[in-house]
Phi, psi and omega in degrees: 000125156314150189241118161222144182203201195224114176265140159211184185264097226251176154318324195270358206034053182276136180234107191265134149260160137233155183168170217281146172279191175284260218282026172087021175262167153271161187227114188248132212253153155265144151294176154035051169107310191327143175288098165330158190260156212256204328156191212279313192304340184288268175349304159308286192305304142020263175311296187314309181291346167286333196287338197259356172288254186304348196246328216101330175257167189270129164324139190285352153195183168293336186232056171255130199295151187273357151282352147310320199264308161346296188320296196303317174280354185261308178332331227245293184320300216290291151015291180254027154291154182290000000 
């Protein structure tokens, strides 16, 4: 099975994968050298302040799933395409 997920960048120049965990939550990977995030609540907290750091808007909930989060972050992607 393929692995798919979404790299980005944040301001601060933090470099991310996010793609789905096993149980369809999103999972935020750090890059390029980046200090791992410590357990799932580091990930969670994280994950919330980049979605909300790129989109504008407040994470849509505590159990919100990672085609939601995704969904949000590719609408954003799309924006700054040329």
């Amino acid at each position: 099975m393929t692995d798919i997920g979404m790299w980005f960048q944040s301001e601060a120049g933090e470099t991310f994968l996010i793609k789905k965990d096993a149980n369809g939550y999103p999972d935020l990977i750090p890059l390029q050298g980046e200090k791992p995030l410590e357990g799932v609540k580091a990930k969670k907290e994280k994950g919330k302040s980049l979605y909300e750091e790129l989109t504008g808007k407040k994470y849509p909930h505590e159990n919100a799933t990672s085609r939601q989060v995704l969904w949000d972050f590719l609408e954003i992607a799309i924006q700054k395409l040329p």
